[in-house]
FILO-465296 format. One record per residue: residue in three letters; x, y, z of N, C-alpha, C, CB in turn. Coordinates in steps of 0.2 Angstrom, whole numbers, plus 5000, padded with zeros to 4 digits. Glycine has a CB too. Layout:
! FILO-465296
ALAXYZXYZXYZXYZ...
END
This chain:
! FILO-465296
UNK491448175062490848225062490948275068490148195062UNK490948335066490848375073490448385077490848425072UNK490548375084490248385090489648445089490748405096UNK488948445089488648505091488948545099487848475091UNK488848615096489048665102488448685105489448725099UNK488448715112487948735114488048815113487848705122UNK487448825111487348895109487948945113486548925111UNK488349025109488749035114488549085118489249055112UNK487749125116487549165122487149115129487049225118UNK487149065129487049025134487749025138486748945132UNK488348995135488848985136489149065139489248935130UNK488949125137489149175140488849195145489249225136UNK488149155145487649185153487949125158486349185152UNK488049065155488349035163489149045164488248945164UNK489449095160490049105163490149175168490449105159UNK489749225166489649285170489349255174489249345168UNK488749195176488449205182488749175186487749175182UNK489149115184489549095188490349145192489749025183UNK490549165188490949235190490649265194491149295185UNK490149295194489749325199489449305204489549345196UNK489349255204488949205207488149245209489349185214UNK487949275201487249295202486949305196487249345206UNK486349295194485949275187485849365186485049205188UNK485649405193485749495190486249515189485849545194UNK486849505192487349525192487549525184487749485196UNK487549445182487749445175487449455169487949415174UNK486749485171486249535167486449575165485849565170UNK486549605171486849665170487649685164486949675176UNK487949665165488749645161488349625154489349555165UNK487949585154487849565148487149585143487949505150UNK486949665148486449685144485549665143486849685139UNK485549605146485049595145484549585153485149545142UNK484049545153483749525158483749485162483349525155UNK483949485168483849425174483549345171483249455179UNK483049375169482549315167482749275161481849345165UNK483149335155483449295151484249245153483449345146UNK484449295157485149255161485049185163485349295167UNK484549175169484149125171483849055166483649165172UNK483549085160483149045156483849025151482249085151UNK484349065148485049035145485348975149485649105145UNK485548975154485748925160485348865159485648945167UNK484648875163484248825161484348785156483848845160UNK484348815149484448795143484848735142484748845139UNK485548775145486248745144486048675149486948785147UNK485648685157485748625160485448565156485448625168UNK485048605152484548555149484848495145484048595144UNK485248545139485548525135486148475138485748595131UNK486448495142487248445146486848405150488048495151UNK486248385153486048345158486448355166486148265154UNK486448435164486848405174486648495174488248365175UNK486648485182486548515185487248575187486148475188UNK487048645184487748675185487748745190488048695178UNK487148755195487048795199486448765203486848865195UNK486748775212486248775214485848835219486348725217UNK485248845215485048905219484648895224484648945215UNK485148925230484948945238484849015240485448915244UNK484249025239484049065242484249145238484349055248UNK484449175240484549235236485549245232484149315242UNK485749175233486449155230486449115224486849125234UNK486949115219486949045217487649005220487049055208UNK487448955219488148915221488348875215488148865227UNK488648845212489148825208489248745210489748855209UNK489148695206489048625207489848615205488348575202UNK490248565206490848525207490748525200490848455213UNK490148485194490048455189490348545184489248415189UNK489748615187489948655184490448715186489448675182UNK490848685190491548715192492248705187491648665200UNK492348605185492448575181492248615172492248525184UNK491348625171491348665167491648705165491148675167UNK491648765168491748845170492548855167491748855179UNK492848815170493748805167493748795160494248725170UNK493348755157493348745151493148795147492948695150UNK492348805148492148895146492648945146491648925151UNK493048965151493549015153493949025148493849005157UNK494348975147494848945143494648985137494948865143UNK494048935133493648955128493649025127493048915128UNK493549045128493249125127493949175129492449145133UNK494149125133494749195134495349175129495149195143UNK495249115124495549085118495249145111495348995118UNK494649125112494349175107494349245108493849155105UNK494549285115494449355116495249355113494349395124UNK495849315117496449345114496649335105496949305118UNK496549295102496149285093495849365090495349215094UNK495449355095495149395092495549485092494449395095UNK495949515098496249545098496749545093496449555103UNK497149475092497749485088497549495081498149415088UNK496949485081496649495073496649575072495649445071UNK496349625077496049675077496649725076495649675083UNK497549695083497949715080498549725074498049715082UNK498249665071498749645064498249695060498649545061UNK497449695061497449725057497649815055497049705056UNK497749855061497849905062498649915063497549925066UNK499049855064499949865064500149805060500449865074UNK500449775061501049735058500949725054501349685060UNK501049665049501149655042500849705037500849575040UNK501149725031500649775028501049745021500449865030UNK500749705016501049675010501049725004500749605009UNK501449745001501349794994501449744990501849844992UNK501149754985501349714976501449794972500449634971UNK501949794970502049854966502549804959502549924972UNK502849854953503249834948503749844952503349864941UNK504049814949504949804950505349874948505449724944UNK504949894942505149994940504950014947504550054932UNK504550004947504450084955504750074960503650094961UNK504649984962505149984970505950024968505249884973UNK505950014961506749984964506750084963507449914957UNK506650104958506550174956506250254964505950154949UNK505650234964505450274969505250224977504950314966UNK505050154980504850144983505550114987504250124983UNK506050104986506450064991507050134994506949984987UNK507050184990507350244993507050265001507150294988UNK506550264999506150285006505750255010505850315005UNK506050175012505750095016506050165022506249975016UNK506550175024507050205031506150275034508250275027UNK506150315029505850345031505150335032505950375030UNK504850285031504150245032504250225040503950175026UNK504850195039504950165046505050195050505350125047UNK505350255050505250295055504650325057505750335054UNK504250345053503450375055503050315057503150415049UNK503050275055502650215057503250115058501950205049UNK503350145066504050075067503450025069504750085075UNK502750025069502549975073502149925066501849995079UNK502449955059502149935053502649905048501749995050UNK502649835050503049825045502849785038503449775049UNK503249835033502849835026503249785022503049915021UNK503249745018503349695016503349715006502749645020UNK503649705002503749734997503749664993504349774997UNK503049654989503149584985503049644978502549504986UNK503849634974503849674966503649624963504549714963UNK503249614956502849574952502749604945502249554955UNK502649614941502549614933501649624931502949524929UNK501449554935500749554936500449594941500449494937UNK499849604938499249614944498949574948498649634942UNK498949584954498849544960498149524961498949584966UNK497849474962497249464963497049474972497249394960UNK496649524974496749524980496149484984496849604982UNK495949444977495549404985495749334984494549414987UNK496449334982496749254981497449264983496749214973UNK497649324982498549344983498449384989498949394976UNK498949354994499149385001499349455003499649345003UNK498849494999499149554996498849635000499049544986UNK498949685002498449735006498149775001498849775011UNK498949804998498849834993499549834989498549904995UNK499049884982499749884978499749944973499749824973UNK500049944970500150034966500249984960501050104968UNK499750024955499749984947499850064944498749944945UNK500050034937500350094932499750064927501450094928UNK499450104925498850134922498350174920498750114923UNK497650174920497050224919496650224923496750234914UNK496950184930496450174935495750164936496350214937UNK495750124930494950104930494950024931494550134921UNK495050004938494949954941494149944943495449954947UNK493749924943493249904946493149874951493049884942UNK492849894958492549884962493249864967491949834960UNK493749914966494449934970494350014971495349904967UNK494750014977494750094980495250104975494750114988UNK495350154972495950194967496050274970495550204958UNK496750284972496950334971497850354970496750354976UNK497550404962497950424959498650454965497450494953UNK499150414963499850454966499850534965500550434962UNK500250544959500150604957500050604948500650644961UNK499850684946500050684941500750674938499850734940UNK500750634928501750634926501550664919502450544924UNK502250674918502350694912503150674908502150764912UNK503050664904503750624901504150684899503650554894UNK504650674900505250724899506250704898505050784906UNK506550744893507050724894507450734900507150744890UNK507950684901508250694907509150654905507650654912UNK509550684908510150654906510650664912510350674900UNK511150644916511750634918512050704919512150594914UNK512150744922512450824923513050814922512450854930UNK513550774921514050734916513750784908513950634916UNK513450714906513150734898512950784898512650694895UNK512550844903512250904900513050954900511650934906UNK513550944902514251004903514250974898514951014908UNK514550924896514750914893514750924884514650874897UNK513950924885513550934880513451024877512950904883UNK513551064882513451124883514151174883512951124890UNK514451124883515651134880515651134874516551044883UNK515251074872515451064861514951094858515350974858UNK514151104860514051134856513151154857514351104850UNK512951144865512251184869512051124867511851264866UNK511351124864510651104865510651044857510051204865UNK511051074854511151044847511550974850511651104841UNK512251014852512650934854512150894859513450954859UNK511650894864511450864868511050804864511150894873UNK510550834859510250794855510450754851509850824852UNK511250764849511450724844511850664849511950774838UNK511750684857511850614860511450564858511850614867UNK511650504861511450434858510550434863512350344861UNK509950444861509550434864508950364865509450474862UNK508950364872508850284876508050304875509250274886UNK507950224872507050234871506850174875506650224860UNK506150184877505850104879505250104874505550094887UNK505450044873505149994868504850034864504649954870UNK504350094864504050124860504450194857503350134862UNK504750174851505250214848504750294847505550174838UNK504250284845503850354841503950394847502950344837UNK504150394854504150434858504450504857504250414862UNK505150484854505450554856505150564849506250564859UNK504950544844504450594838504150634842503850544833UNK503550604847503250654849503450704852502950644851UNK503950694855504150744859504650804854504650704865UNK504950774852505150824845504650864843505450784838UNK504150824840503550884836503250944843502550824831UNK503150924849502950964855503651014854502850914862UNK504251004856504551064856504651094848505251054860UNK504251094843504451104839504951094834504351124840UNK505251034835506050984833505850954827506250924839UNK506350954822506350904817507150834821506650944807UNK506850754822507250704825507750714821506850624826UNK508250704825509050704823509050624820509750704831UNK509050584813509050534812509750494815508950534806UNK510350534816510850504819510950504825511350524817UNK510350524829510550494837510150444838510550544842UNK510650394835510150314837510350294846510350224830UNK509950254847510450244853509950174856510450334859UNK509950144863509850064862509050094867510549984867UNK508750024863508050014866508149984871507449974861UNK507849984877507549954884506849924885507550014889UNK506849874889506249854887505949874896506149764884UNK506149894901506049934906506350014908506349884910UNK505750034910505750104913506250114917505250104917UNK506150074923507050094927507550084924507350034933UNK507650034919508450014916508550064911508649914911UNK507650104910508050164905508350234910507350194899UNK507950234914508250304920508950274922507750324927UNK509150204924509850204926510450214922509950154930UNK510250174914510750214908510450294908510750164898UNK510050324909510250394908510850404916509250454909UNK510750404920511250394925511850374925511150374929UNK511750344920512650314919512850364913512650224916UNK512550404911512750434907512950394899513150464910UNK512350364898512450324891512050344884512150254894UNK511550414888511250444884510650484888511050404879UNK510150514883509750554884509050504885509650604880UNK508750494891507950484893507450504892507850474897UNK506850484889506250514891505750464895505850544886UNK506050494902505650464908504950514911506250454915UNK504750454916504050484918504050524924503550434919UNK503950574926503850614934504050564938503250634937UNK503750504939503750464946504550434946503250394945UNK504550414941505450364940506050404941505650334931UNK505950454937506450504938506250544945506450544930UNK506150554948505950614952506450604958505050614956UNK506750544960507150534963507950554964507150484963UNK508050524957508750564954508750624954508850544948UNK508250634949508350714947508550764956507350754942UNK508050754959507950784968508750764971507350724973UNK508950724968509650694972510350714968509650584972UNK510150734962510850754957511150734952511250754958UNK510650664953511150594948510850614940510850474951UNK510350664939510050684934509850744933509650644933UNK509650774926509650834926508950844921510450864924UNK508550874922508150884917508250964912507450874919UNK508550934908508851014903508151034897509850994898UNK507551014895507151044893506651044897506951034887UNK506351114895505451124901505151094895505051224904UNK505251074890504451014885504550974890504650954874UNK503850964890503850884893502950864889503850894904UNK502650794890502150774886501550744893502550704880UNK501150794893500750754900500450684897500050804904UNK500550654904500050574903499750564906500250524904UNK499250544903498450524906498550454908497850534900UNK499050414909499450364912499650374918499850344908UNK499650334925499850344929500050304935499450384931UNK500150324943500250254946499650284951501150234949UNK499250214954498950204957499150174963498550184954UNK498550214970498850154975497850124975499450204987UNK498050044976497450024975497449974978497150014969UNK496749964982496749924986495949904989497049944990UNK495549864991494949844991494449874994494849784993UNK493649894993493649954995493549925003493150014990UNK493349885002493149855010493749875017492949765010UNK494449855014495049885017495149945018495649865014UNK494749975011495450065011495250105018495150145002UNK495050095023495150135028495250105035494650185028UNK495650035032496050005038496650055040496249935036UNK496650045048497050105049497850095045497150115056UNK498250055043498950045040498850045034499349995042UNK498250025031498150045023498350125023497150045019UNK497850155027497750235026498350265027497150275033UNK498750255033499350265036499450255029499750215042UNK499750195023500250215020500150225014500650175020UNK499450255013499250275008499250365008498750245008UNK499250385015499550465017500150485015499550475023UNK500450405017501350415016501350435013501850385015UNK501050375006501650405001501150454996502050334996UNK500750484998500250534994501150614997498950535000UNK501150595003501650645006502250655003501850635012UNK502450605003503050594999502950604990503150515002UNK502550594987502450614980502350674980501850584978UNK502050734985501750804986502550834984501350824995UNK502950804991503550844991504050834987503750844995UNK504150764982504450764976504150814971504450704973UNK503450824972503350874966503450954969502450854963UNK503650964974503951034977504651054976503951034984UNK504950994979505750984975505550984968506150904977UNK505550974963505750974957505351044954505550894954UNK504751064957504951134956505451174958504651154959UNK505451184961506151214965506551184961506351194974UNK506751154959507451134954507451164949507451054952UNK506851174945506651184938506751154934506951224935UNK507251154926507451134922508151194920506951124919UNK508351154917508951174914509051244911509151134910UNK509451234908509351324903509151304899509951384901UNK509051244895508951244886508151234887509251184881UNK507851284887507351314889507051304879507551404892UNK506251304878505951324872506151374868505451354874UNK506351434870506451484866507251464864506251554869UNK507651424866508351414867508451364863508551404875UNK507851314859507951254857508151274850507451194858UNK508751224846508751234841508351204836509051224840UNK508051234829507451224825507951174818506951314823
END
């Protein structure tokens, strides 16, 4: 069974008074009243049976019994001041744990760990990729970026950015495509679906297309593994802003139509709301709010290809 403690604002008026060797003095420091400084002490002598100040005259002195105390107290509190700092800087610098998919890290977030680090070296980010949704008041987790409609309840949500799915393929396959025979030959490449086939239906009826039944090509059951066979040049993709935004920016990919199908589907950065304006939440929620801004500047600037709407074959 646990020892009862003596109250800690007692235990803080006989350590200022003793430091000070005066019941004003540590009034003062401690915001209150003389009298209450005084009647805290008391308390304590009451409570421990010994006597831990002797008052002469307009001094205190310090008994041998509460000299021995004092060390103890000291310790104590300068145990729980340093505690208490390390808690205050953990939570503004070091560890900062992500749960994201295994599509984003590997796709848009591990490209750019170098330059996180460089704008914030005192924050070290920790990357747990997972399939599931994190439980954040059981899982060791700060925050996380979910792919969804953002309707998390009673978490802070904010939208990355707007996507939109669009084709995308290998600057290989676009020459290539655009030597035998433009916009016709590209579509009759072999086209890479994830899991849900009806997509490029839709996207055909949007650019006003009847589907090439002969360009079958293999189902993926992941987002990344479908942008890195578009990069291998194994076929045409319809990936999302986020996934593809990397590649395309870098060369390894080419987006040769301006159709694209907006989604009201997205990626979220989310996190509790009691946290969201811890300072290294915020920090890396600015990040990568920045870093999303200027992939969507870059890929302006890029455009799209020449097989443009008016350019597609009917």
């Amino acid at each position: 069974m646990r020892t009862r403690l003596p109250p800690l604002n007692a235990l803080k008026s006989f350590e200022a008074a003793a430091r000070h060797e005066s019941f004003t003095r540590a009034a003062e420091e401690l915001c209150v009243t003389q009298g209450a400084v005084s009647q805290q002490v008391k308390a304590l002598e009451a409570e421990l049976g010994l006597v831990l100040f002797h008052r002469e005259r307009q001094r205190l002195a310090i008994t041998p019994a509460g000299r021995d105390y004092l060390a103890v107290i000291r310790d104590a509190l300068d145990r729980i001041a340093a505690g208490t700092e390390r808690l205050r800087r953990a939570r503004n610098t070091g560890a900062l744990t992500v749960s994201t998919s295994p599509d984003f890290a590997a796709k848009w977030l591990v490209h750019r760990l170098g330059r996180f680090h460089d704008a914030h070296p005192d924050i070290d980010l920790r990357i747990a990729a997972a399939a599931r949704h994190v439980d954040f008041a059981r899982d060791d987790v700060d925050v996380a970026i979910r792919h969804g409609d953002g309707d998390w309840l009673g978490l802070n949500v904010v939208r990355l950015c707007e996507e939109t799915l669009f084709p995308v393929c290998s600057p290989r396959l676009a020459a290539k495509a655009a030597r035998t025979g433009g916009p016709v030959g590209l579509l009759k490449r072999p086209l890479l679906h994830l899991d849900d086939q009806d997509a490029w239906a839709r996207w055909h009826e949007a650019a006003g297309l009847r589907p090439d039944p002969t360009a079958r090509g293999p189902v993926l059951n992941s987002a990344g593994m479908l942008v890195d066979a578009a990069v291998d040049g194994l076929g045409v993709a319809l990936a999302r802003t986020t996934l593809a935004a990397w590649d395309l920016v870098h060369g390894r990919l080419v987006r040769p139509f301006e159709v694209g199908l907006p989604l009201t589907r997205g990626y979220w950065i989310v996190c509790p709301g009691s946290t969201a304006m811890s300072p290294k939440i915020a920090a890396f929620r600015d990040w990568m709010l920045a870093e999303a801004a200027d992939d969507l500047r870059r890929l302006q600037a890029l455009g799209t290809g020449t097989l443009v709407p008016g350019e597609l074959p009917q």
